[in-house]
N, C-alpha and C positions, 0 to 999 in steps of 0.2 A: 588890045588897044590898037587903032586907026593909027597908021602911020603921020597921016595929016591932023591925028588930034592931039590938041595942046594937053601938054602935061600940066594936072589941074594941081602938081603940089610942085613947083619949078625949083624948092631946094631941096628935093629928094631924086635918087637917081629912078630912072624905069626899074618897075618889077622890086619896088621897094615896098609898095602896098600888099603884093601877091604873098612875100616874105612874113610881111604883118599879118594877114589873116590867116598864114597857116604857122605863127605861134598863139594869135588869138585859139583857133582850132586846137590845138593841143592844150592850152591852157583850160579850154572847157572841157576837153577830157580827163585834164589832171584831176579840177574841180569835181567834175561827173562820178569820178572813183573807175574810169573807165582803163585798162591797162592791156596790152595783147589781145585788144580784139573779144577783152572781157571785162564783164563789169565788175568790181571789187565789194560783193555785198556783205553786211554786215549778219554775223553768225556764219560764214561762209569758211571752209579751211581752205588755206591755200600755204604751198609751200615755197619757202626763199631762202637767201643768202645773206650770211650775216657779213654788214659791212663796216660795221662800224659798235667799238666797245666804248660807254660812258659806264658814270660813276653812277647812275640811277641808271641810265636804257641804252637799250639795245638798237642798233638801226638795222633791218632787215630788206632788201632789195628783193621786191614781191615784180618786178618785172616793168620794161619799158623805165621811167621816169619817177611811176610809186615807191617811196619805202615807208614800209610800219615801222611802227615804235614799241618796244615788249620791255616791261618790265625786269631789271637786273635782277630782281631776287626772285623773280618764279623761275632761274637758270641759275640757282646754287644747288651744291649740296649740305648736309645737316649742317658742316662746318665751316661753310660760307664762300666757299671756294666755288669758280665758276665753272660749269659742267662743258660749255663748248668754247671756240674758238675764232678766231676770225676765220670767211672762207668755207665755214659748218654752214652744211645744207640744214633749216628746221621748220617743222609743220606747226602751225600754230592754226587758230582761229581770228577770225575780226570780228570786234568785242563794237568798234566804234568807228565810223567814216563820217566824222565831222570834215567841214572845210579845211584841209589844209594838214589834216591828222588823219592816218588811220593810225586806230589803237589795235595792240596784237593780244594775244594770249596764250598759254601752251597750257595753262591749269587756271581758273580764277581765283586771284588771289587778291586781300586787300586794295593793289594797284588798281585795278580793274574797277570800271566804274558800277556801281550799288545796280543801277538802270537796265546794267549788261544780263542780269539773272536770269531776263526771261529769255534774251538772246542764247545761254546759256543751255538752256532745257531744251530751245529748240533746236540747237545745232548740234548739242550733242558735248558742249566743250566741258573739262573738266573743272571744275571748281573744289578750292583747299575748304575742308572742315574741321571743325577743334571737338572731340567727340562728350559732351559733357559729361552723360552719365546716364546712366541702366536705368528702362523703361520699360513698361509692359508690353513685350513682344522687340523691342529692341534698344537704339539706345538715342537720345537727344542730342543734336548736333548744332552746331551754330555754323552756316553758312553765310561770309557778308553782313554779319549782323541779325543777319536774320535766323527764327527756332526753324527746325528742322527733323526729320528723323528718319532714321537708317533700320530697317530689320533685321530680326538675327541674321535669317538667308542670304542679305545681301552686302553683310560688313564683312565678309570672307570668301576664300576659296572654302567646298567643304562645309562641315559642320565647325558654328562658331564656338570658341575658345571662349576662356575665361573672362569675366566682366573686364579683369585689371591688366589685360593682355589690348584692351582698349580704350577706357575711358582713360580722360585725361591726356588723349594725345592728338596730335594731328595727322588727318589723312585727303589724299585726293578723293573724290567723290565725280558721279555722274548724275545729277538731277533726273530722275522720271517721272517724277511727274510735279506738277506746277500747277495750280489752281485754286480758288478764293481770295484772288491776287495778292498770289503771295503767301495766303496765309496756312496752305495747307501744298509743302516741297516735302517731298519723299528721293529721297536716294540711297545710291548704291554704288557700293564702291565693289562688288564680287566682278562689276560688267567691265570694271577698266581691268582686273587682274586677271579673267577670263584672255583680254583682248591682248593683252600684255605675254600671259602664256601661248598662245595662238602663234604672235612675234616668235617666242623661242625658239618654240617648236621649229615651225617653218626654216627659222633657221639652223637648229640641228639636224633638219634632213639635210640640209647644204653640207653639213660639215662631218657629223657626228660617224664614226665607224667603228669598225671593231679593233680592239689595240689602245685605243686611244684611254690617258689616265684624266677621269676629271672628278670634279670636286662637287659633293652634292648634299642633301642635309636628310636626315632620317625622318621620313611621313609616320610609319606604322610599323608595328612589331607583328610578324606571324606566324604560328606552329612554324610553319616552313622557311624562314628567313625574314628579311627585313625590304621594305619598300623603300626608297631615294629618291628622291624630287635632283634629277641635273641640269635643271634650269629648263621649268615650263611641262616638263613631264616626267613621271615615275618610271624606273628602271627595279625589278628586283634584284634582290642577294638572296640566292639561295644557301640555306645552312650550312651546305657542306663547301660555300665559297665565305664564309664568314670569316675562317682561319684557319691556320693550317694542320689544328686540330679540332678533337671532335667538342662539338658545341651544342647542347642536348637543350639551352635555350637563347632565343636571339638576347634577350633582356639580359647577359651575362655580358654580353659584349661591345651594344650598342642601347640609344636613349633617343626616344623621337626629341626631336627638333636639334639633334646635334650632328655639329657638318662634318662629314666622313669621306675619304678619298678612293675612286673605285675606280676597275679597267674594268675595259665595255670588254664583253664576252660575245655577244652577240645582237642583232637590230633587226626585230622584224615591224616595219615601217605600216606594212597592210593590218597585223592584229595590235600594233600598238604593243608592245610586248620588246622589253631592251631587258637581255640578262647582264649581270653585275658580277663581278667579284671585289672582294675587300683583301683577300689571299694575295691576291697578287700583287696587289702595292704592299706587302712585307718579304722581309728577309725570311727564304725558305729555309726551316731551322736543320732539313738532310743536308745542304750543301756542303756542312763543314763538320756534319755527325762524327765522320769517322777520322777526326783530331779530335773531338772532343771524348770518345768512349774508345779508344784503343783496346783491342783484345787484351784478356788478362784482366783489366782494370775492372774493381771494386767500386761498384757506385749503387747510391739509394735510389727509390723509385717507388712508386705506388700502383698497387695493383689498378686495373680498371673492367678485367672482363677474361670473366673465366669460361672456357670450351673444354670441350672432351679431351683435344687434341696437347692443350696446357691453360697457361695463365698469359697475358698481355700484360706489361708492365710500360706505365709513362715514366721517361727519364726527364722529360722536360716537356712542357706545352708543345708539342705535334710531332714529339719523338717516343713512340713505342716501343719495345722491343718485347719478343715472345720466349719463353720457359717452359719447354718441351716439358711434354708429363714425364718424360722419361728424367731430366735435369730438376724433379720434385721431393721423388720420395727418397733421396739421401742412400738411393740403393733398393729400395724395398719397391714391387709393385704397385702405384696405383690404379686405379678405377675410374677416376676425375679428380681436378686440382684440389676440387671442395673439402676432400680429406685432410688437405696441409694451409688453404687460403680463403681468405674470404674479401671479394672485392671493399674495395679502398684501405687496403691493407699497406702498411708504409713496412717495403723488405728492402733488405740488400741482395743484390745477381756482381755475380760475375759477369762481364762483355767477353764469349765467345768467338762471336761471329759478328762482322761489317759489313753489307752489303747498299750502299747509299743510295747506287743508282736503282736497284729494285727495291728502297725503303723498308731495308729487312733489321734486323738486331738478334742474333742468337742469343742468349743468356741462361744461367743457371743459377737456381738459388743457392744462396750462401745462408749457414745456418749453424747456430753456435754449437750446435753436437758434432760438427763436421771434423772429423780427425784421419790418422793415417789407416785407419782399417774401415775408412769408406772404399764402399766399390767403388775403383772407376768408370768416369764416364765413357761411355761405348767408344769406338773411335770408327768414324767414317772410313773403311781402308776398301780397295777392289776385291770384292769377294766377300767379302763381310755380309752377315747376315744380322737385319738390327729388323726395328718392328717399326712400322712407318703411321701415321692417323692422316686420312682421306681428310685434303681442303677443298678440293676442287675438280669436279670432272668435264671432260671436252670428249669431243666428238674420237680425237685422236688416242687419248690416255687420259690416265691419272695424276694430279697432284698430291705428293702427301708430305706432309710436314714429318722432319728426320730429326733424331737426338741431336743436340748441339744447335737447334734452331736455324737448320738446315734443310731444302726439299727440293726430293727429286722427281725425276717422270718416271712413271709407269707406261710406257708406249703397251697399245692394242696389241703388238707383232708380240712384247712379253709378256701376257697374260694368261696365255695357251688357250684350256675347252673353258674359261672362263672369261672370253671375251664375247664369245657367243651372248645373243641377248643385247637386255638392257644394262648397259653399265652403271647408269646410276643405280640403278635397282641392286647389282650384286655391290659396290662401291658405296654407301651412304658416306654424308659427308658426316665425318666425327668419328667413322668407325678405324678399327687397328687394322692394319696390314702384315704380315711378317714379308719380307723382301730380299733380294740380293740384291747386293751393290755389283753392279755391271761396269762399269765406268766411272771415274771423275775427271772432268777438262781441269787440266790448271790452270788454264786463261779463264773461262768463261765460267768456270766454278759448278758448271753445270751436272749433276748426276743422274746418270741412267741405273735405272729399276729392273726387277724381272722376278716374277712370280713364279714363270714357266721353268728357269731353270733350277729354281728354289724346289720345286714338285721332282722334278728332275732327278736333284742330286738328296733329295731324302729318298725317291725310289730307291736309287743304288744303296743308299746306307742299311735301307730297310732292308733290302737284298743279300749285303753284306754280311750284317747281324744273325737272317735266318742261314746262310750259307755256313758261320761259322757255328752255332747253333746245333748244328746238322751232324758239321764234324766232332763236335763235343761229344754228343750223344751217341753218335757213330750209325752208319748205314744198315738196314735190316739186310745189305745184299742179296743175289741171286737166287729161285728156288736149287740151283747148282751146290751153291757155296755151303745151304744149310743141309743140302743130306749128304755133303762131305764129311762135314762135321759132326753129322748124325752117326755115319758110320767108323768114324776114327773115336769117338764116345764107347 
């Protein structure tokens, strides 16, 4: 404005007009739906801030001077309680930009206006349905008042459940399709739970590692363990992580659809593949084994698995303990346990031997013919010669399981010309040993074996026996000696 021009409003100050057209200006923006330089279109998501809690709505601050208004009850949960808070960031859609209102939505529900449907289909927002009831190829839905239907394929993650695992209840849905206005909406509700696990996921690469105990719910039973959904994707349990004993079916120990608590074992993120354990969120029952079965003590048990070498007996769910063949036949030779047991056989043992940290248990059976003109049992001493059965071979030596449910090594260096070769081949596992006791640690409990000196010291005996043998019989002596004798004859 011209300095020399009259002010054409003389009870307004200067630049009182400039002020009014640039709230006129905004005012037409507010109108326009126009906010940051963007327009606010209807079916549009956008995300804001909640600024304000009523008793019906929600006010959300969508940016500049705009706020929507969202429905209080599509932000409860089942029991009526409101899921966020003032200050909560939330995405919704725009259902409506009338004059003076935009309407929001985070699911279409009643609130939301009947008109909004097709907005709805096109933008992709989600809408509440009441699922009626079982139809050919899927199930009738009432969305808004209006029929509707959902197919088997798309009323779940997965292959769908039971009719009554659905009708009659309410769920969020995603309209796909929309046509004969109206009179022919198909939806799907697998697309929002697809999109929902996607979420989890995502976010379990953020967080998810090994160690960590979380809570998950059983998908599927299989020969080999059990599958867990921990929110958004499967993790398995393998069998031998089910518990901390032996578990010959998952269905003994777990039920799909019931929530169970596991440590991640491991996460491989590229094949999609998380291992599980369920063992490990329990108390491990060796920790405190050896106060509960003190040597000497008399306790029941049931057989579970008979070897060459003896019988395994459970003393409790994941506590074993093993019954040397030698601790079977009450003094007499066996051949295998099969001659005195037969698995799932309910005996009494004697506790022997504790060994917690290598989850060992020696035992011997107890058996009501048992009196004071039983032989006793061998006794592990240095030098001692007992009869051992091969458990295990290494590149190094032999394992053999020892009377008293005891075992020692066989080291390469005491085998002698019978180390030569293949070891497993002369060593089967299950077969007998005869051995010398070379050693016992009394820290470490540990006992050395030896073959070599066992051949050894029956040379000498063998030797001993023909020497005296000899003298018995007496020496044919000298051709000297006998025509001494010839001649004093």
């Amino acid at each position: 404005m011209n300095d020399h021009e009259p002010n054409r409003n003389p009870g307004r100050p200067p630049g009182a007009e400039i002020e009014d057209q640039e709230e006129d200006f905004a005012a037409l923006l507010e109108a326009g739906g126009f906010h940051g330089g963007a327009k606010i279109q209807r079916d549009s998501k956008i995300r804001g801030t909640i600024v304000s809690i009523g008793e019906e709505w929600l006010f959300v601050d969508i940016g500049g001077k705009s706020e929507g208004a969202i429905s209080r009850e599509e932000l409860v949960d089942k029991d009526g309680n409101l899921t966020v808070a003032l200050g909560d960031a939330i995405d919704a859609y725009v259902v409506s930009t009338r004059p003076g209102e935009i309407l929001l939505s985070v699911k279409m529900t009643g609130a939301a206006s009947e008109e909004a449907i097709r907005g709805a289909y096109a933008s992709g927002v989600p809408v509440e349905g009441f699922v009626e009831s079982e139809r050919k190829g899927g199930y009738s839905v009432t969305v808004l008042g209006k029929p509707a239907f959902c197919p088997y394929s798309q009323i779940d993650l997965g292959a769908a459940g039971k009719a009554e695992d659905y009708v009659g209840k309410r769920f969020t849905f995603r309209i796909i399709e929309y046509s004969d206005r109206g009179r022919n909406i198909v939806l799907s509700r697998r697309e929002l739970l697809e999109e929902d696990r996607a979420k989890q996921v995502a976010q379990l690469k953020e967080t998810l590692k090994p160690g960590d105990i979380v809570t998950g719910t059983v998908q599927k039973l299989a020969q080999f363990g059990a599958f867990v959904d921990i929110g958004g994707i499967e993790g398995l349990i393998p069998m031998s992580e089910l518990a901390w004993w032996r578990v010959n079916d998952a269905a003994d120990i777990l039920s799909p659809g019931e929530p169970v608590t596991v440590r991640v074992l491991d996460v491989d993120w590229s094949n999609r593949r998380i291992s599980l354990s369920r063992k490990h969120t329990l108390d491990d029952p060796w920790n405190e084994a050896h106060k509960r079965y003190p040597e000497e003590r008399t306790v029941g048990g049931k057989v579970t698995k008979l070897m060459n070498f003896g019988a395994f007996v459970e003393l409790e769910p994941g506590v074993e303990g093993l019954v040397h063949i030698s601790n079977l036949g009450s003094g007499r030779r066996l051949n295998h346990p099969k001659e005195v047991l037969t698995e799932g056989d309910e005996v009494e043992v004697k506790v022997l031997s504790v060994d917690s940290e290598s989850r060992r248990i020696g035992l011997e059976l107890v058996t009501s013919g048992q009196g004071e003109d039983q032989v006793p049992a061998v006794e592990l001493n240095e030098g001692a010669v007992v009869q051992g059965v091969v458990e295990s071979v290494k590149d190094y030596g032999v394992f053999l399981s020892l009377p008293g449910g005891k075992s020692g090594l066989l080291h390469v260096s005491e085998i002698g010309e019978q180390r030569k070769g293949d070891l497993r081949g002369r060593f089967p596992v299950g077969s007998s040993v005869d051995v010398q006791i070379l050693s016992i640690d009394s820290e470490s409990k540990k006992i050395s074996l030896s073959t070599k000196r066992l051949s050894k010291k029956m040379e000498d005996s063998h030797f001993a026996d023909f020497a005296a043998d000899k003298k018995d019989r007496g020496s044919l002596g000298t051709l000297g000696d006998l025509l001494k004798d010839k001649l004093k004859k």
